[in-house]
N, C-alpha and C positions, 0 to 999 in steps of 0.2 A: 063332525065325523070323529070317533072314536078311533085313534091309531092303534091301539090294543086288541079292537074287532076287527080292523082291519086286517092285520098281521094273524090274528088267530085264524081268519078268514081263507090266508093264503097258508099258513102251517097244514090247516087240517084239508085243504084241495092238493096238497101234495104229499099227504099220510100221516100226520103224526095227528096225535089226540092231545088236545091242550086245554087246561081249565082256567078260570080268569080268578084273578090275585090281586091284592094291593099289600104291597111291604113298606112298612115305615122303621128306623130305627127306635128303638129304645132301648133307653141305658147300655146305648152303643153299641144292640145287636139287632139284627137283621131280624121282622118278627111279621113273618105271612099271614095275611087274611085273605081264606078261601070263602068264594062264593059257597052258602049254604053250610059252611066251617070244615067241611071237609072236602077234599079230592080224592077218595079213594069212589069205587065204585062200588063196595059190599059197601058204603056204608051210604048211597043212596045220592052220590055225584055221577052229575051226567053232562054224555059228551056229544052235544049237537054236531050233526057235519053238514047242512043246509045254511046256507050263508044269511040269511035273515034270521033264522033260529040263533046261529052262534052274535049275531049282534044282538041281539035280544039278550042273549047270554050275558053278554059284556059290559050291560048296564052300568056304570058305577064303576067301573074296573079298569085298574089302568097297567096290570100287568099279564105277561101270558106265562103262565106256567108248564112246561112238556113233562107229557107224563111217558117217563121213559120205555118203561114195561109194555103199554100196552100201546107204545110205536113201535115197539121193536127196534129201540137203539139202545147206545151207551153213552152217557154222558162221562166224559174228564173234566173235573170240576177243580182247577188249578188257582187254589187262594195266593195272594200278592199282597204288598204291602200290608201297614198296620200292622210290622213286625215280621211278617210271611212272604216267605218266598220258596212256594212249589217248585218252581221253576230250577231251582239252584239243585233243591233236593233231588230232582229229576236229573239233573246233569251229572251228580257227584255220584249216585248210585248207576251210572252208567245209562238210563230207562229212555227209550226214543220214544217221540212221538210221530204218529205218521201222519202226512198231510191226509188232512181233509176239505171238504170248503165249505163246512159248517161249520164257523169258529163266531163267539162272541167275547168282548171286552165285558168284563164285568167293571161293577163302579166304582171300587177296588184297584182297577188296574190288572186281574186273573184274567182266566180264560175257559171258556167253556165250548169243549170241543165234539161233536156228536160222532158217532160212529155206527154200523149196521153192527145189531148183535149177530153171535153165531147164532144160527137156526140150533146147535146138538147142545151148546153149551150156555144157558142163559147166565146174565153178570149179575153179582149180588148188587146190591144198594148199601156201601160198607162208607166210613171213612180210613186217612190216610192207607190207602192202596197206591203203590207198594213202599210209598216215604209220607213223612210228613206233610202236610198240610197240601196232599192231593188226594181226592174222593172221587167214589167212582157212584155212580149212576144209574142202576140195572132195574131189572123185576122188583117193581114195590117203592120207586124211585120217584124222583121229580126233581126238574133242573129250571131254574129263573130263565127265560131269554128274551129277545128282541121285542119288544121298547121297552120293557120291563123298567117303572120308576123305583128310585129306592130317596126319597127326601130330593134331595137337589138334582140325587147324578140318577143314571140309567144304565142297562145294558145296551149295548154297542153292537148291531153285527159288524163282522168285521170280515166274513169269508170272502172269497171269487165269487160265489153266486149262489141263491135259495138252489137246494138239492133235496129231496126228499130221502124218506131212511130207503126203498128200494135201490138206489141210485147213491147213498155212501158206501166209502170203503169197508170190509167187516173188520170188526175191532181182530188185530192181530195176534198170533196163536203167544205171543210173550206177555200180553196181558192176560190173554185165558190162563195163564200159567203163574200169574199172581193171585188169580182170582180162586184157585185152586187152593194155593199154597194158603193163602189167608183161610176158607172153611176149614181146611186139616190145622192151621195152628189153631184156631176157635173151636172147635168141633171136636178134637183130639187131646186137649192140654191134658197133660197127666197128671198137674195140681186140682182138677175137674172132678170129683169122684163120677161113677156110673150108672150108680144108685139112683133113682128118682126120688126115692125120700131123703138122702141126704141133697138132693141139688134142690128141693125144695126147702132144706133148712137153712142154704147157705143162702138162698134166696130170701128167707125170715132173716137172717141175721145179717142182712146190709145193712149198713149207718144211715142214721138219718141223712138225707140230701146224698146217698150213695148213686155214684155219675153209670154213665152209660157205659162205662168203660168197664163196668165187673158186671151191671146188669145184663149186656151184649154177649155175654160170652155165655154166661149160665141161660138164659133161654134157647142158645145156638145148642147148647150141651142137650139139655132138656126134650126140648124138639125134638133132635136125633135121634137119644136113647127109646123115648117115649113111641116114634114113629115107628123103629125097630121092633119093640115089642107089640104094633097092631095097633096099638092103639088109636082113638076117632081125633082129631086135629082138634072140634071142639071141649075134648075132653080136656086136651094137654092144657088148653089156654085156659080154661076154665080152670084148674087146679092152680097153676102159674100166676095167676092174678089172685086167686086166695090165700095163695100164699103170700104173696109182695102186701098184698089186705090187712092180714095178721104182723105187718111191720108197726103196725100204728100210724105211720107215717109217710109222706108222699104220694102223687096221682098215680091211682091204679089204671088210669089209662096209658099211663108210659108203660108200663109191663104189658100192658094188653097190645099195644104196639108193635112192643122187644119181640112176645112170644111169636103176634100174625106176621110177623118181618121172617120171623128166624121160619116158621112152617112152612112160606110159600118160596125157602131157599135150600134148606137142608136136605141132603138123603141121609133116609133110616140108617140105624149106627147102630150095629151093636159090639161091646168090648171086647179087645182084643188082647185080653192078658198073655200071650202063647208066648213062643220064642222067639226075639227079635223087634217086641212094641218096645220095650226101652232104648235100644239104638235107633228107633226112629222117632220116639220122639225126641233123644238128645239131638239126632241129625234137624230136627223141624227147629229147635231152638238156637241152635250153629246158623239156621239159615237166615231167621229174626234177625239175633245179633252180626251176623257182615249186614243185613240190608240197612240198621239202624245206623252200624259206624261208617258205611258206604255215604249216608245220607249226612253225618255231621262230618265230612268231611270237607265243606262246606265252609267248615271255621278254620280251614288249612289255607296256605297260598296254594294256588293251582295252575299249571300253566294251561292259557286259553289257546286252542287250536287257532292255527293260521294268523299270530300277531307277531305282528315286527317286534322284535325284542330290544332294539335300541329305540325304538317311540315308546314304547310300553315302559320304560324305565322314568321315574319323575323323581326328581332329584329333590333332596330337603336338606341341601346345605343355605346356609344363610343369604349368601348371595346369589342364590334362584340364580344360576348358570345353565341348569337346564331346561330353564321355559323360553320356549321360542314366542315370540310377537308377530302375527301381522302385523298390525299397528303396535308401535311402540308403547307400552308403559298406559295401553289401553284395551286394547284386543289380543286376547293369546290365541296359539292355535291350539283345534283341539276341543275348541267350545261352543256354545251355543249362545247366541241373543237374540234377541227380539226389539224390535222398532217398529214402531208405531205412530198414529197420530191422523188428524183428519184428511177428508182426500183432498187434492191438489197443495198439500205440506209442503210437500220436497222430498219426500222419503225416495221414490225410484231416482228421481234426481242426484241426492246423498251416496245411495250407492253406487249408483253406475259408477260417478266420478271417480269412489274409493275403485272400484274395481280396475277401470282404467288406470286411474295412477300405481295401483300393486303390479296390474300389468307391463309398464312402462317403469317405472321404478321412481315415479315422481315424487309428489310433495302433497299429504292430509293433514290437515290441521296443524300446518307446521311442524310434521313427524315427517322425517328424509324415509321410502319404503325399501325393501328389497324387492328384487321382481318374483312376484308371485303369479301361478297360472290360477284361473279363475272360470268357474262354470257360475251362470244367469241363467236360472229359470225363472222367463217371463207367464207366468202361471196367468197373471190378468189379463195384461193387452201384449202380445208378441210383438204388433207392428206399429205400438205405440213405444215399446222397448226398443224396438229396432229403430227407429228415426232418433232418439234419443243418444243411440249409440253413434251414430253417424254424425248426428250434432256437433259432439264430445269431437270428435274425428276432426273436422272439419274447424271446431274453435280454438281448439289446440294446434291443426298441422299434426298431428301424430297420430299411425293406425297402430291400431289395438288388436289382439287375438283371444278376447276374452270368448268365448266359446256361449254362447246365447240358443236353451231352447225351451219349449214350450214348455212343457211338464217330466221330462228327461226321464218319461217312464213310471216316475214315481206317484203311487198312493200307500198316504201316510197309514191307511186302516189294513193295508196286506203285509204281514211282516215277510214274505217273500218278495214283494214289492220291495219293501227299504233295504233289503240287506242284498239285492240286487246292483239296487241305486249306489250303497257304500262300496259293493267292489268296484262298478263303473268308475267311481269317484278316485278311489286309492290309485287303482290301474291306472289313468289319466293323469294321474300326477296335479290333479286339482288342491291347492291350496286355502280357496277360500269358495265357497256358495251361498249362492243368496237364491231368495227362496221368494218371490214380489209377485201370487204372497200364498201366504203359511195355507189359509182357507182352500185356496183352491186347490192344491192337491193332498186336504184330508181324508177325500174319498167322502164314506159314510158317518166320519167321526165328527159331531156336533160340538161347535165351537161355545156354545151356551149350556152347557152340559161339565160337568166336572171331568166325568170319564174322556167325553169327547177331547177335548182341552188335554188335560193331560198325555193322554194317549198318541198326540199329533206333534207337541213338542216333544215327551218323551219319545220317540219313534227320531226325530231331527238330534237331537241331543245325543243318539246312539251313532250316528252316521260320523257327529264331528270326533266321539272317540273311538269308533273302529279304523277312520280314514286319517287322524290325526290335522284334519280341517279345521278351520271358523268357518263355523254356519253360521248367518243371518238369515233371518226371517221378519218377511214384515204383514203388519197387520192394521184395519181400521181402528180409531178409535168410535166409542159412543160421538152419535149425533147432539142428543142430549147430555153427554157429559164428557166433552171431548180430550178431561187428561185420563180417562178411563178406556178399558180393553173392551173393543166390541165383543160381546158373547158374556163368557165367564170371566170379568177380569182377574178376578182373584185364582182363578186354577192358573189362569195361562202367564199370569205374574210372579206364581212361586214356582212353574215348573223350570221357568227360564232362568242360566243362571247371570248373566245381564240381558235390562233391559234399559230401551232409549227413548223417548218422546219427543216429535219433532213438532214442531208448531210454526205456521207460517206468520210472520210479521207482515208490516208494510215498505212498501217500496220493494221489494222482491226479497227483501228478507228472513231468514227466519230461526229460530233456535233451535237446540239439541240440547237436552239434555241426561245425563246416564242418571235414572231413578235407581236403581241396582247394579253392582258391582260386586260379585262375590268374594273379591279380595279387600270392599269395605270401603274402595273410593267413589262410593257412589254419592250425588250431587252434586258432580260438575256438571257445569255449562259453558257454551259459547254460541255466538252467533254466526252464521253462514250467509251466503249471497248467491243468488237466483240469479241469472242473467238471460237475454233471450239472446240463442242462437240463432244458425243458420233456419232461416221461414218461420223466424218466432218460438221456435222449438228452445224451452227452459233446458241450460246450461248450469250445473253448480260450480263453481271456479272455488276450489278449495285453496289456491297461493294468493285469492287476493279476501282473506275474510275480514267483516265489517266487525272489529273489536273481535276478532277470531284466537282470539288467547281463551285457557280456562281462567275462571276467577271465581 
């Protein structure tokens, strides 16, 4: 079974038109291969909606393309890491986005969000709309999504639930109002002459390897003027590429592109020298520049809504006064790890114990605790969690209030989901969570996958610095290579910023040791001790450990 057919299968049974893709990088950019080389429909791509037809389609193809135009949506195509962050840009120019429940992870770590276009007002297919390194998606468009491979990683859905475009929210009247503002800065620049023989000189005299960023603008210019005066659409393009021809240099099918982009977006223009086109285009360039310095603002400090301002303060005097420990001079709070290791280790074992004793204010590895409140989600086995706890109860003589539940709401792939769960957390006065394990409440997000991986602890990592917590997370290791991370170990190993490996000995024994430390004391070890409780049930006894020093 093809997942790629499948998904196209179910895209195009609930309205959207979608063509099949394979993306690989090279020289570290993203570089599509369309069935038949193209996805446009003038140029003879076609879009099955019979479900053995569209597998048939799919042959060979492991990605689904949506082609935004002729679903009649809009895609927000929000780049992330590898230097970028849409996201921030979005924040600092003030720009909301509105829920929707068509959201995917890109592999990246972005986001791609669909929305219903307006029926009166269709959306171009532009970049950075309305900051940097956010693109929007419209008529003449096409957005990567769901299972979409790219090398190792993939896109990720990550909404509530498939929705088709009759059934999304319509993109809101504050993007139609970028969407505008961008044709009139493109369409209007007063550095633009109106001339069509001059916009085709200036179009002869771009540099060799001249970018899309001057070619964009003069076919939007071109198109307009061209259209205004009657002109046939195949005429304008027809000129527009003889012109970019007599450059000497460069694909005349990127002009033939620029022009068919810019004709099935523009309305007719014709010059408005009269009284009043100069204050508005100085007004169009006032508007550029606030949205530009809106957006680097960015590289300013900024105060974040709704954060404690005495947590949010981290101190860098020498004697680190202001870092609080769980665990002493091992765990801070505030952070994220991961532990791991094969099943029946010790790992639920290891932590209950800590929880208990944070609870109680006992004794971990020979570190004295403070009493700390404590949520456990038993995300695997709850009532295998629960006898555990009771165990502990019972071996000790002392109850605990650690607060124990299934999956406390939380899926790691809804970011309304997480940032739910961090108010829960903060409100509670929760100190430390554990997470037993990370898998089970990542939702849709694939643990063998770069994106998937990253996107589940980055998601846990936001929680411990909204709430000012230690999160613990625990996870399997390989069968076949068991000091390795089941899935992807290498994502789920740099995203964490400690991580632990338990390993069971003999005699009930077993080790720990910290592979990562982000403060750089990473490779300690000790050994710990299993004991069997009440009805056999495994007990960890942290005050009596076998050679339980580090060394």
């Amino acid at each position: 079974m093809n997942p790629a057919a499948e998904a196209a299968v179910r895209y195009t049974a609930l309205g959207y038109r979608v063509y099949p893709v394979n993306v690989s990088y090279v020289d570290g950019k993203k570089r599509p291969s369309f069935k038949g080389g193209a996805w446009d429909p003038a140029k003879g791509a076609e879009y099955p909606t019979e479900p053995d037809e569209i597998r048939a389609h799919w042959e060979g193809f492991s990605g689904v393309a949506i082609n935004t135009g002729l679903s009649g949506v809009v895609g927000i195509d929000i780049d992330q890491g590898n230097g970028k962050s849409g996201m921030d840009n979005l924040r600092a120019a003030g720009v909301q986005l509105d829920p929707t429940p068509m959201v995917a992870m890109t592999p990246s770590g972005g986001r791609h969000l669909l929305y219903r276009a307006h029926p009166d007002h269709p959306a171009p297919t532009k970049k950075d709309i309305p900051v940097p390194q956010v693109d929007v998606r419209g008529v003449g468009g096409i957005l990567f999504a769901y299972p979409t491979a790219v090398g190792d990683n993939a896109y990720n859905f990550i909404g509530d639930e498939w929705v088709g475009p009759a059934d999304l929210p319509v993109i809101s009247d504050q993007w139609l109002k970028f969407f505008r503002e961008r044709e009139q800065t493109h369409g209007n620049r007063r550095s633009l002459p109106s001339d069509p023989g001059e916009l085709l000189q200036r179009v002869r005299d771009l540099p060799p390897g001249g970018s899309w960023d001057e070619l964009g603008p003069l076919s939007m210019r071109y198109a307009a003027v061209c259209l205004g005066r009657g002109q046939e659409p195949d005429d304008i393009a027809e000129a527009f590429v003889e012109a970019f021809r007599d450059r000497g240099t460069g694909d005349p099918k990127d002009a033939e592109n620029s022009i068919r982009s810019a004709l099935r977006k523009v309305e007719p223009w014709e010059p408005d020298d009269g009284e009043g086109a100069y204050e508005r285009d100085v007004a169009e360039e006032l508007r550029r520049l606030r949205v530009r310095a809106e957006a680097q603002r960015r590289h300013q400090a900024a105060e974040a809504p709704e954060v404690d301002e005495s947590a949010d303060v981290v101190s860098i005097d020498g004697h680190d006064e202001g870092r609080r420990w769980i665990v002493p001079d091992m765990f801070p709070a505030g952070d994220f790890m991961m532990m791991y290791g094969p099943s029946r280790a010790g790992k639920s074992a290891l932590l209950i114990d800590l929880s208990c004793q944070l609870d109680t204010g006992g004794v971990f590895m020979g570190h004295q605790l403070d009493r700390t409140r404590g949520l456990y989600l038993a995300a695997e086995s709850a009532n295998g969690v629960a006898s555990r706890f009771r165990a502990w109860q019972a071996y000790h003589g002392q109850r605990v209030n650690v607060v124990v539940r299934k999956k406390g709401g939380l899926s790691l792939d809804n970011p309304a989901s997480v940032a739910k769960f961090a108010r829960y957390v903060k409100d509670e006065g929760f100190g430390v969570v554990f997470v037993d394990m990370v898998k089970h409440v990542a939702g849709s997000l694939e643990f063998d996958k770069n994106a998937g991986a990253n996107g589940a602890l980055i998601a846990l990592n936001d929680v411990a610095q909204q709430t000012g917590a230690l999160v613990i997370g625990t996870h399997h290791s390989k069968s076949a290579a068991p000091t390795l991370m089941e899935g992807n170990h290498a994502a789920l190993y740099g995203t964490s910023n400690y991580v632990m490996l338990v390993q069971r000995e003999e005699h009930g024994e077993f080790t720990a040791e910290l592979l990562k430390d982000k403060d750089g004391q990473d490779g300690r070890q000790w050994t710990g001790h299993v004991v069997p409780g009440p009805n056999g049930v495994p007990v960890y006894v942290s005050d009596r450990p076998v050679g339980g020093v580090f060394r």
